[in-house]
N, C-alpha and C positions, 0 to 999 in steps of 0.2 A: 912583979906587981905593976910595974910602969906601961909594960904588955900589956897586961890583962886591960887597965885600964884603954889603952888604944884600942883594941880589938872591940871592948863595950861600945866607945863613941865612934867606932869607926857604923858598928852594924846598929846606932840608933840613929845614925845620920843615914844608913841605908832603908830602914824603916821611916823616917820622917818623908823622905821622895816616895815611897810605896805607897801610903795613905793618898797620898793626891792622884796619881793615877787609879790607883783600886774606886776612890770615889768618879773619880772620870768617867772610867768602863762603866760603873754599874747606873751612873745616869745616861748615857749614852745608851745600852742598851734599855733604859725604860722608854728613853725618847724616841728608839726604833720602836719599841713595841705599840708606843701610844698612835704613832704616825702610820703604822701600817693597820688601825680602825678604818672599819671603809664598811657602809651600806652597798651590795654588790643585788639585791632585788628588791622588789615590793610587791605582793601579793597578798589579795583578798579574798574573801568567803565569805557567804552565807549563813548563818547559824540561826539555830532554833529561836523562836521569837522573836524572828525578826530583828534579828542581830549582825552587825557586819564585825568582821575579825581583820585587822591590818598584819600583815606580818612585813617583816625586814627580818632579809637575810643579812647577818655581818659576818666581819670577818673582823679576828683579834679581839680583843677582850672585846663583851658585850656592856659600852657605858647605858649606865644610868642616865635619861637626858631631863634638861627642866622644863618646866612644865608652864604655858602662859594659855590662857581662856580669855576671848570675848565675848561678850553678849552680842551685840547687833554692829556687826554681824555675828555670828556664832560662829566661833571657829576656835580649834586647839590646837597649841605652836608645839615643837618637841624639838629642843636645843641638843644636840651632840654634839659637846666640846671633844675637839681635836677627835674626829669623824671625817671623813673623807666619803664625798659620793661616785659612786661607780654605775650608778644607775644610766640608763641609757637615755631616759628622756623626766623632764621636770612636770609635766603633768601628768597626772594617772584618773580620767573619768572613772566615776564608780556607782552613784547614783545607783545605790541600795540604801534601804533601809531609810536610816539620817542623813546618811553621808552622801557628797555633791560630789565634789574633787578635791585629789590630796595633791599639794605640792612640794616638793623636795629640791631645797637651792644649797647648794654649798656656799660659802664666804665666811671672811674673815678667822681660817682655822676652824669652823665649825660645819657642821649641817644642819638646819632648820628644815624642817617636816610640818608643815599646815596640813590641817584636815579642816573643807568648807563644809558645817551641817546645815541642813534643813533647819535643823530645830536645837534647843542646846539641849543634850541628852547625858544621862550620864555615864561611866566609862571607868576599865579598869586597865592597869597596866603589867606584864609580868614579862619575864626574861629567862631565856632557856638556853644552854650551849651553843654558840652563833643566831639567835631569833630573838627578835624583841617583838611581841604583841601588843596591838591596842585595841580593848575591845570597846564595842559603843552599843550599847545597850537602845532599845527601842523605850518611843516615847509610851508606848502603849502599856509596855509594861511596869509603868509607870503614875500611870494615870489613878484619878482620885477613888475611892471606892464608892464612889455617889453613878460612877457610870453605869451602863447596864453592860452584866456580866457576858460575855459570847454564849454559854447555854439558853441564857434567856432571852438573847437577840433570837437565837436561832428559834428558839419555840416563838417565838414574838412571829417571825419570818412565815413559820410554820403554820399556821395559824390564820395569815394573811393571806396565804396561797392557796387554801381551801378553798376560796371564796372566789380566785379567778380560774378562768378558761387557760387549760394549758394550751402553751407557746412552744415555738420550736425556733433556734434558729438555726437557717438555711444554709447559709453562704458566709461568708467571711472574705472581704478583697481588700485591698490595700490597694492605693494609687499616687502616683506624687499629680501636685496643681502644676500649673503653667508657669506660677512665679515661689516654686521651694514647696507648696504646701503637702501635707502629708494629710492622707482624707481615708479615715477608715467606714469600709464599706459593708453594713449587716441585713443583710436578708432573713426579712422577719417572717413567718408565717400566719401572722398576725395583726394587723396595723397598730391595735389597741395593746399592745405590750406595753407592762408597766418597767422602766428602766428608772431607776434611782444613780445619777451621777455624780459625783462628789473626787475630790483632789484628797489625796491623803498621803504624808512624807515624799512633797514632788510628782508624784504618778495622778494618772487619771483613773479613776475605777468605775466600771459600769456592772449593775447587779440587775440579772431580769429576773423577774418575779416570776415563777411556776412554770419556768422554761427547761425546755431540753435543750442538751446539746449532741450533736452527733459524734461519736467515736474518733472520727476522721477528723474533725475541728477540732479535737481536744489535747491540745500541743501548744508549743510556740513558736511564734513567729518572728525572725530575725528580719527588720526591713532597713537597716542603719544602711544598704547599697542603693538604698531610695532618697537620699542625701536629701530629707527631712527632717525636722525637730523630732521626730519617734525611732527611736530604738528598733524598741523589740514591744509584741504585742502575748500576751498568755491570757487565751481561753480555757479555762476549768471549770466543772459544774463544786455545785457547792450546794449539797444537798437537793431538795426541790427548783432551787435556783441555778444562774448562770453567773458568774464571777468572768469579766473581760478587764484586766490590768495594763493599762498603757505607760510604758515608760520612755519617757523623752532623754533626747542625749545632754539636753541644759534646760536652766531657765527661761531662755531669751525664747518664749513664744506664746500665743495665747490661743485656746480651742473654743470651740465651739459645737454645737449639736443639733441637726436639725432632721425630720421627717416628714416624708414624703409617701403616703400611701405604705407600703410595707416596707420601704428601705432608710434604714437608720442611719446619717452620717456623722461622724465623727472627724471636724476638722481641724487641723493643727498650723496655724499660720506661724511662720518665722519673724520675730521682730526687725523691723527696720532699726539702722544705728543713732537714728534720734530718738525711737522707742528706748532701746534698749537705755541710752544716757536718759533720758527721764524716769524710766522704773529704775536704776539703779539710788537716782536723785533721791527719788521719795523713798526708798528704801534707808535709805544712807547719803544723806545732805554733805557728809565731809568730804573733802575731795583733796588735802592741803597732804605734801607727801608725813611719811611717819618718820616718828621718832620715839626714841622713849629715855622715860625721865627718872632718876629713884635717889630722893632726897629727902634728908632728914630738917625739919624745923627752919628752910631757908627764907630768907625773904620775899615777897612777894615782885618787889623789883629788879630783885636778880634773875628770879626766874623770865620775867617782862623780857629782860638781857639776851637772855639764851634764846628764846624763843627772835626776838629782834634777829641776832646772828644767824639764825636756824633759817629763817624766812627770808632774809634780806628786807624784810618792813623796817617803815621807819614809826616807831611808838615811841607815843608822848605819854608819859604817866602823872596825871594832876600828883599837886602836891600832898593831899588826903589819901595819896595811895600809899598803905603801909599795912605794917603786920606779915605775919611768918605763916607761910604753909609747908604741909608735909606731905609727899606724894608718891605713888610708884605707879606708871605708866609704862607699859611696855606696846612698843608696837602700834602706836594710836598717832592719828591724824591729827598733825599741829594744829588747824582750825578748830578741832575737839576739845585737845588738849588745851589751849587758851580758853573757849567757853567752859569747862569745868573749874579752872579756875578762878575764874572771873566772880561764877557761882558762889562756888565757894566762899569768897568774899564778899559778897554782894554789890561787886562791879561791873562794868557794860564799857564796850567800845564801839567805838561811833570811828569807821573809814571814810575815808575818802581819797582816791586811788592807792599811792601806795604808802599812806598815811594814816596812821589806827592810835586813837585818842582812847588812854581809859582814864577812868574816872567812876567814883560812885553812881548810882542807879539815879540817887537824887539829882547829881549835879548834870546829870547828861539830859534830866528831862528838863530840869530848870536852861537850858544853853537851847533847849530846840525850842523851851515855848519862849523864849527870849527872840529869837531867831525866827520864827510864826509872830509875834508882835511887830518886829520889825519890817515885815515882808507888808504886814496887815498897813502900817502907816503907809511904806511907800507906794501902796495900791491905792491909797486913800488921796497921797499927793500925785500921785502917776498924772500925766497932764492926758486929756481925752482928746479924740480924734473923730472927726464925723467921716461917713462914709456912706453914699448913694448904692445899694445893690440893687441891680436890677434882676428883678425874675421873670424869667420865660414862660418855664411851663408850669408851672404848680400858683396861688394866690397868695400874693403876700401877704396878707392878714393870716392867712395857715401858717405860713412859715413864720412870720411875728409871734404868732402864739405858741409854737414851738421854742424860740428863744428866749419866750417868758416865763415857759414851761406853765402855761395855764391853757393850751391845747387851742382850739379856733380861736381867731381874732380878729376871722372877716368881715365881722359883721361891724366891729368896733372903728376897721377901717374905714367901713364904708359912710356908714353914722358921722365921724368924723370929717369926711371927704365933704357931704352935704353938709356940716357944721361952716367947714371952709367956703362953701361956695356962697354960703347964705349970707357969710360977714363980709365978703369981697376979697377973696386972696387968701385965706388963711394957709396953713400946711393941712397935710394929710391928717388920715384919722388918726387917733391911738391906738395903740397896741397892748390887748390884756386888759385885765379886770379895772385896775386901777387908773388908765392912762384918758386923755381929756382928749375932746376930739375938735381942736381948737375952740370951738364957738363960734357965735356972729361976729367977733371982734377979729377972729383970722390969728389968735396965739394961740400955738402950742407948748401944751405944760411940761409933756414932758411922756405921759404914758408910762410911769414903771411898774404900773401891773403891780401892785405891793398886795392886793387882792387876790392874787395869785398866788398856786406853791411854789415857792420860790426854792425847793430844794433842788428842781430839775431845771434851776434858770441854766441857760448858758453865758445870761449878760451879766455883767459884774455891778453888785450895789451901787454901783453909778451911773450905771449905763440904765440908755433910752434906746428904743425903737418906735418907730413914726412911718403910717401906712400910707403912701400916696396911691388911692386905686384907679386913676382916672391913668397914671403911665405903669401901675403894676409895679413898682418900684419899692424897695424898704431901705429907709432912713436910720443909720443907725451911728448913735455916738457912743463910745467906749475908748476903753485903753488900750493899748496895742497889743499885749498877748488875747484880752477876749476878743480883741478883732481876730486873730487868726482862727480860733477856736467856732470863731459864724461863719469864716471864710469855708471851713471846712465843712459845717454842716450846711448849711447852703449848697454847696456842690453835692452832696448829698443825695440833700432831698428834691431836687431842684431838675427832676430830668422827666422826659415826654413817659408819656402814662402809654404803656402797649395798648392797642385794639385788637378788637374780635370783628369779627364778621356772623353774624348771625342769618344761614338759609333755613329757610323752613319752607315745606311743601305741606299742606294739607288736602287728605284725601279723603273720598268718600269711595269705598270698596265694598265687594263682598265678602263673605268671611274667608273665602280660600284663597284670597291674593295673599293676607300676609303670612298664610302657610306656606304658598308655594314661592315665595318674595324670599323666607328664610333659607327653605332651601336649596334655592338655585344661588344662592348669593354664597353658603355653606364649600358648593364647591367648586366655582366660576372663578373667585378672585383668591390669589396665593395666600395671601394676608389675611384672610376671613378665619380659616381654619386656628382655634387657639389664640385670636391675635388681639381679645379684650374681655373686657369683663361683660359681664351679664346682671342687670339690676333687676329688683324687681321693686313693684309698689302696691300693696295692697289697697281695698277700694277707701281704708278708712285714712291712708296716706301713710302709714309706717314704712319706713326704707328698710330694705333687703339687699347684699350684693355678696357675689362669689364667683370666683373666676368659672369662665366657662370653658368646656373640652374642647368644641366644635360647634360652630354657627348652625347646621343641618339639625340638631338638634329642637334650635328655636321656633320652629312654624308650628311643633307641636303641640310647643310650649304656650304660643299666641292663642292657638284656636280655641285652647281648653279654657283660658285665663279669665278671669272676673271683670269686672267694671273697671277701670280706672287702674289696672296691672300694666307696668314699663315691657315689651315686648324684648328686644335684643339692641345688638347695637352692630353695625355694618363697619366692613374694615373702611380703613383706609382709602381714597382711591375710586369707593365705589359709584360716585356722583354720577357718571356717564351709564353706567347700565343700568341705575337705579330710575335716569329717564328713561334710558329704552322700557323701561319696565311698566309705567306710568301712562306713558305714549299707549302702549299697547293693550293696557287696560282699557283706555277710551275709547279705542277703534274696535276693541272688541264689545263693545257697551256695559262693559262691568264694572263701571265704575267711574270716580270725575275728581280732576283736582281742581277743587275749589280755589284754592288761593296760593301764590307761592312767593309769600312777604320775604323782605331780604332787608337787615336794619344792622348798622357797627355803630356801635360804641364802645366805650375806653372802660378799662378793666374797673369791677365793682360798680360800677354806674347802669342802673336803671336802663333800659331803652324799649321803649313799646309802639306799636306800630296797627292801626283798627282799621277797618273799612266795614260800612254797612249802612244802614238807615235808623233816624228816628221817627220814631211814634207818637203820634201824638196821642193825651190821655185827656178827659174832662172831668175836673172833679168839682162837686157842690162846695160853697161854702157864703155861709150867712153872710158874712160881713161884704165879700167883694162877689157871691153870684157863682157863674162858672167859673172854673180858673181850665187851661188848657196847659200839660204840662208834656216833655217830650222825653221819653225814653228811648235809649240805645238798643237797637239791635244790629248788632256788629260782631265782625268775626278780628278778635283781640288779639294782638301775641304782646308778651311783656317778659320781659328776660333781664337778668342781672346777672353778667358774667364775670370768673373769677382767675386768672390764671394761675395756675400753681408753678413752683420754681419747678418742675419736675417739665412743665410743658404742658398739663392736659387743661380743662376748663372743668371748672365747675358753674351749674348755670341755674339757677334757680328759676325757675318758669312757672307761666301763668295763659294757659293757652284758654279760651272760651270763643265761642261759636253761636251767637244767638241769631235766630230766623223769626221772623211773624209767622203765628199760626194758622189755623181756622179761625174765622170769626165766630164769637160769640155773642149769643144775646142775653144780656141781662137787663133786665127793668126797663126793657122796650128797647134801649138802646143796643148798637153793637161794638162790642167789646174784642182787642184785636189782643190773646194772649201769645207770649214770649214762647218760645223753646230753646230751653239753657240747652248746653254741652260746655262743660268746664271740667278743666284737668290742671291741677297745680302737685308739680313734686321738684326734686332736686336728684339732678345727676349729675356724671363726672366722666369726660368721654377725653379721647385723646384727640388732640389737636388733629380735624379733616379727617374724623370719621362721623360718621350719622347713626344716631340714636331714633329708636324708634317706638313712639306710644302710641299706645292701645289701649281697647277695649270699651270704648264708646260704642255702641249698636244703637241699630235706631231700625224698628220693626216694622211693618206694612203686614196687615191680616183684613182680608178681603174677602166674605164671602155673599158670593150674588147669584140671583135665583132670575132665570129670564123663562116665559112660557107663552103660549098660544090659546087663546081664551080657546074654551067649550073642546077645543081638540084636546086639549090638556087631562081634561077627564074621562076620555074613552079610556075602557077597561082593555089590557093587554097592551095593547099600543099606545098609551097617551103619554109614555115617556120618552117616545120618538118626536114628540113635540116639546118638551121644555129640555133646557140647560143650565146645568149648575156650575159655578166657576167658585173657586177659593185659592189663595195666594198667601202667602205667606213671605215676605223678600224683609231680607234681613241685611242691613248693611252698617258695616261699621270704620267710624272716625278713624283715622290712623294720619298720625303727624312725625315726619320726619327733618328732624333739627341737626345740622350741620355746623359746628365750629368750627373759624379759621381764623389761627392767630395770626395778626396784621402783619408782617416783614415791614422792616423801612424800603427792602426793596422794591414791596409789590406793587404793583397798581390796579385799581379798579376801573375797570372798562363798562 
């Protein structure tokens, strides 16, 4: 019995060491089996309805992973605990469908799987012998039932294309730009092709309306070895129409679309990396690294704590900060995650470097208008400082009224200046609606324009400015930060006004100089061909302009033209052949240049320049008898030019040509009438090329009968005694105006 008993405890004490080992092994093998999970691919697909399908290939049990969704961005996380990746590389572009780019990191025992969408879509998950799927469903099939169905877009479509000329397109090129861009190239058979372009899940889609496509186009195009923003390009017809789908390899670029006579471009420019950091900005303002949080009923201070250690900020939390939140944040950007909470509670934090005060909504605005009160007094005590600016090139009374923000103020200076002078001494004028312009006593009040909008002052409720115009000078007393704030716009505004030079030739021709003017000119000078615009002016003065082909075009364009129609415009350059041309009008007696004025003045400014004679006129009148008065007849130019930043002028002009006519007699007397010639229009020529008007004529009809008395009327022969003459000489105005903007370099000789 004493046996048996030994034998029992011997083999339960051999069973009590069995149990701990047996339990050893068999979590040791769970632990290999968990550790040998491992994702070893990732592959995609296309599915019907625009569907993308992700697969993972694994190896060892297929886990379940959790599941985390953002909104903005959009994107869905896929946690595999104790998962090992095998995968070759961490981003996978995919840009189908929803989907951007999926990325796959291993850490901390797990792997995390992002997928970046377009759009937030929804999506199912399912799991098969080594394969996990995620599928992501299209937003389209999704959409509200208020949309129009695709049968009744397409009879919609149908329907539309009845109605046009069918199209064809030709050609299909791709090219890369000089600096990355991708420029798709379509040859249209049609100029007027209707193309509907629109962005739809990241892609560009072009639809032509009632077009073909050729057999041979109707494929895809791989051009990702053209190391541009574009993929790949797939042309397909679609029904009546033409379907062109452009896929980019990212976000980061912006197109555009433009035509040209038949050729359609489609451009694809790459974003610069300040681009890019500002569309990411507006997209998503958070930038603070991530974290995530998942807490039940904590305090509101503690959490302030975390986020404090999180960020290394230093937060102050008023003493009103209190109460309990509850939260689960996964994967969101601290600066997020602090504003949702803040929300939450209806508190605000107020930084300053690396120092972040919360505190309620109230007390933060109460602490800034506290803080604005106080700035308000010390401006108020701030001690003022006077200051002489002297201005060069612009009028101080302008620039005064600009400070006052009530606009001119030279007139106030000047009124004032004469107030000074009248009292013996005083200061300068005032400045602005409200400012005094000393008087006969020689004080100055002060000038602050309170009559003025005072919203676009730049001087400070205390501040004065005071116009001396006799040294051009502006007086101004203020505080030291609005002095900096005049200092700056003074320099501004405060600089020499460009000049023009204004040539003009006026000419009196026959009708065929300034056809044969155009075309020798069309193809003499390199610069002619294509190298400006072409205006025109009809006789009631309405402007017209459209680039022109070719200058050789225009002499035919002159000769047909109306009254008072803009002719062409001469390259560049052309000044020297345009007198040889002039010159040799004379000598040939076909014509005469009248006048060839030359007048600069400063940009926007008036400048007109006359020569000619007055007339004298006698008119009755009861009270004082004859009166004798004198009228102009003179040949006028008046021009107000304008420079554009681009470099060209604009010039608005006033050209008139008056001559004494025949005399006349009326009521015994002789009466000596006018003959106008007057052209006013507005053009826009590139800096040292000449423009040329037209269409002034001025007719001569002559017919005169000479004969030989009594010989005149023998029969057969008496027309060998008289002669008949008749003339017809037709000759028209043509003024050629020349802008040249002034260089500081150049000089006029």
């Amino acid at each position: 019995m004493a046996k048996l008993r030994n034998t029992l405890e011997s083999q339960s004490a051999g069973t009590r060491l069995l149990w701990p080992l047996l339990l050893l092994l068999l979590s040791s093998v769970s632990l290999a089996k968990a550790e040998d999970a491992a994702i070893n691919n990732l592959e995609f697909s296309t599915l019907a309805g625009n569907q993308v399908q992700i697969q993972l290939d694994m190896v060892g049990e297929v886990v379940t992973p959790k599941i985390f969704e953002t909104d903005n961005p959009s994107r869905i996380a896929l946690d595999f605990a104790g998962v090992k990746s095998n995968l070759a590389k961490k981003s996978f572009p995919i840009n189908q469908g929803a989907v951007g780019t999926v990325y796959a990191v291993e850490a901390s025992g797990r792997t995390r799987v992002v997928v970046n969408l377009l759009e937030k879509v929804p999506y199912e998950i399912k799991a098969e012998a080594g394969k996990f799927y995620l599928v992501l469903k299209s937003a389209a099939t999704v959409a509200s039932v208020s949309q129009v169905s695709p049968l009744k877009q397409a009879a919609k479509d149908s329907v539309v294309s009845k109605f046009l000329p069918e199209q064809t397109i030709k050609t299909i090129d791709f090219r890369r730009g000089p600096n990355g861009e991708g420029r798709l190239l379509l040859g249209l058979s049609n100029a007027n092709t209707v193309v509907d372009t629109k962005q739809n899940a990241g892609k560009v889609v072009l639809n032509f309306l009632n077009t073909k496509l050729p057999d041979a186009l109707t494929k895809n195009f791989d051009v990702s070895d053209f190391a541009t923003p574009v993929q790949k390009i797939e042309a397909l017809p679609k029904g009546e129409n033409v379907r062109l789908t452009i896929t980019p390899n990212n976000e980061n670029y912006e197109y555009s679309s433009y035509q040209a006579d038949n050729l359609l471009t489609v451009e694809f420019r790459p974003l610069t990396p300040a681009e890019k950091e500002a569309q990411q900005k507006e997209k998503f303002p958070y930038i603070g690294n991530k974290l995530s949080l998942n807490f039940q009923d904590i305090e509101v201070r503690s959490v302030l704590q975390i986020l404090a250690d999180f960020t290394e900020l230093n937060i102050i939390a008023a003493d009103s900060v209190a109460g309990n939140v509850t939260l689960r944040l996964n994967d969101v950007p601290w600066d997020q995650a602090l504003e949702l909470i803040l929300k939450s509670k209806g508190l605000a934090k107020r930084q300053s470097g690396n120092v972040v005060m919360v505190a309620p909504v109230a007390e933060i605005m109460k602490i800034e208008q506290e803080e604005l009160d106080s700035k308000k007094i010390f401006e108020e005590l701030e001690p003022l400082k006077t200051e002489n600016i002297q201005i060069n090139y612009a009028k101080a009374g302008e620039i005064c009224g600009v400070l006052m923000g009530v606009g001119n103020s030279s007139q106030g200076g000047q009124s004032g200046a004469a107030g000074s002078s009248a009292g013996g001494g005083g200061g300068g004028g005032g400045c602005g609606g409200g400012g005094g312009g000393g008087g006969g006593a020689g004080v100055q009040s002060g000038g602050v324009g309170q009559g003025g909008a005072t919203s676009m002052r730049l001087l400070s409720p205390r501040g004065t400015a005071i116009v001396d115009a006799r040294t051009n000078t502006l007086i101004v007393k203020d505080t030291a930060k609005a002095m900096e704030d005049i200092h700056k716009m003074v320099k501004l505004l405060d600089v020499p006004v460009r000049q023009v030079l204004i040539e003009s030739r006026i000419v009196i021709a026959d009708t065929s100089f300034a056809q044969n003017l155009g075309t020798k000119f069309g193809v003499a000078n390199k610069g002619a061909a294509g190298g400006g615009k072409q205006y025109g002016f009809t006789a009631s003065g309405a402007e017209t302009s459209e680039n022109s082909q070719i200058l050789s075009d225009l002499g035919t364009a002159l000769a047909a033209s109306s009254g008072g129609s803009l002719a062409m415009t001469l390259a560049r350059g052309a000044d020297y052949m345009l007198n040889l041309e002039i010159s040799a009008l004379q000598d040939d007696g076909k014509g005469e240049l009248v006048s060839n004025p030359r007048v600069m003045t400063s940009d926007r400014v008036l400048a007109s320049i006359k020569q000619g004679v007055q007339i004298p006129y006698q008119t009755q009148s009861q009270a004082t008898g004859p009166v004798t008065q004198l009228v102009d007849a003179v040949l006028e130019l008046s021009v107000t030019p304008q420079i554009t930043p681009s470099g060209s002028v604009i010039m608005q002009l006033d050209i008139k040509k008056d001559s004494p006519g025949t005399p006349l007699a009326t009521g015994g007397n002789s009466t000596v009438p006018i003959d106008t010639r007057q052209l006013k229009t507005k053009v826009q020529v590139e800096d040292g090329e000449t423009v040329v008007l037209g269409g002034i004529y001025e007719s001569t009809v002559q017919d005169s009968y000479n004969s030989v008395p009594w010989l005149v009327d023998l029969p057969v022969v008496g027309w060998m005694f008289k002669k008949t003459v008749k003339t017809d000489n037709k000759k028209e105005l043509l003024v050629f105006i020349t802008p040249k903007v002034v260089k500081e370099s150049l000089t006029i000789k």
